[in-house]
N, C-alpha and C positions, 0 to 999 in steps of 0.2 A: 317806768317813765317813758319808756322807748312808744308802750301802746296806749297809753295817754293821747300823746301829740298825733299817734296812726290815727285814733278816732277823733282827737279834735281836726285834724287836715281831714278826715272822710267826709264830715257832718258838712265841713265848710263848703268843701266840692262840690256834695249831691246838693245842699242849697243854692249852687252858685249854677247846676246843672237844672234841677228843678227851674227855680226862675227863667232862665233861657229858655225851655221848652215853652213853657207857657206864655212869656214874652213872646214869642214867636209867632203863636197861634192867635194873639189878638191884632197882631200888624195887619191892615184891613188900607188898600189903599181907594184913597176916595177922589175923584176928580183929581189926579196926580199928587195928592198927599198921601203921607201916610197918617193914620190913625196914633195916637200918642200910645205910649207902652210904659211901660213900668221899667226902671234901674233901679235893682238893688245893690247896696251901698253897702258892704262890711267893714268897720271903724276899725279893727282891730281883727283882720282876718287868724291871726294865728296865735296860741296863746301860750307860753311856755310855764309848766305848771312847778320847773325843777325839779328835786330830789323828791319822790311820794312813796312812801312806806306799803308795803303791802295790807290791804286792808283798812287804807285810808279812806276813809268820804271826800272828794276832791270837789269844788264845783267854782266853774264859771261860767258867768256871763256875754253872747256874742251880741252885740247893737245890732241890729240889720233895719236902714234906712232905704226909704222910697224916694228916689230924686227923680223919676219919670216925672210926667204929668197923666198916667192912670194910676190907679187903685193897684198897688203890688198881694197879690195871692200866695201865700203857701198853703198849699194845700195837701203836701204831705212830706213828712220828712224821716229818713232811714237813718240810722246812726250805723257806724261803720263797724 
């Protein structure tokens, strides 16, 4: 159970990592603007899966919402 939640908070991280970098890299400022970016948005950052049997098949789902005004990218993601 203990490395469930390790890998559900890893995944969460390096997407919350991921996006930043790449946010980052499109910030372009224009005649004293800046360029719109992308925020992602996770509904339910952490997910507690309780007691899981060895050998269980476990699965869930994380929402990840674009509340910028760009186009949000992943364009790669590491599971932990």
């Amino acid at each position: 159970m203990r490395r469930v939640r390790t890998v559900c908070w890893t995944c969460c991280l390096v997407l919350f990592w991921v996006c930043l970098v790449y946010a980052g890299r499109e910030t372009v400022e224009k005649k004293g603007e800046q360029a719109p970016v992308p925020v992602m948005v996770i509904e339910e950052p952490t997910f507690d899966f309780g007691q899981v049997t060895q050998g269980e098949v476990i699965k869930h789902d994380f929402r990840v919402l674009n509340k910028g005004k760009a186009p949000l990218e992943i364009k790669r993601v590491k599971p932990g």
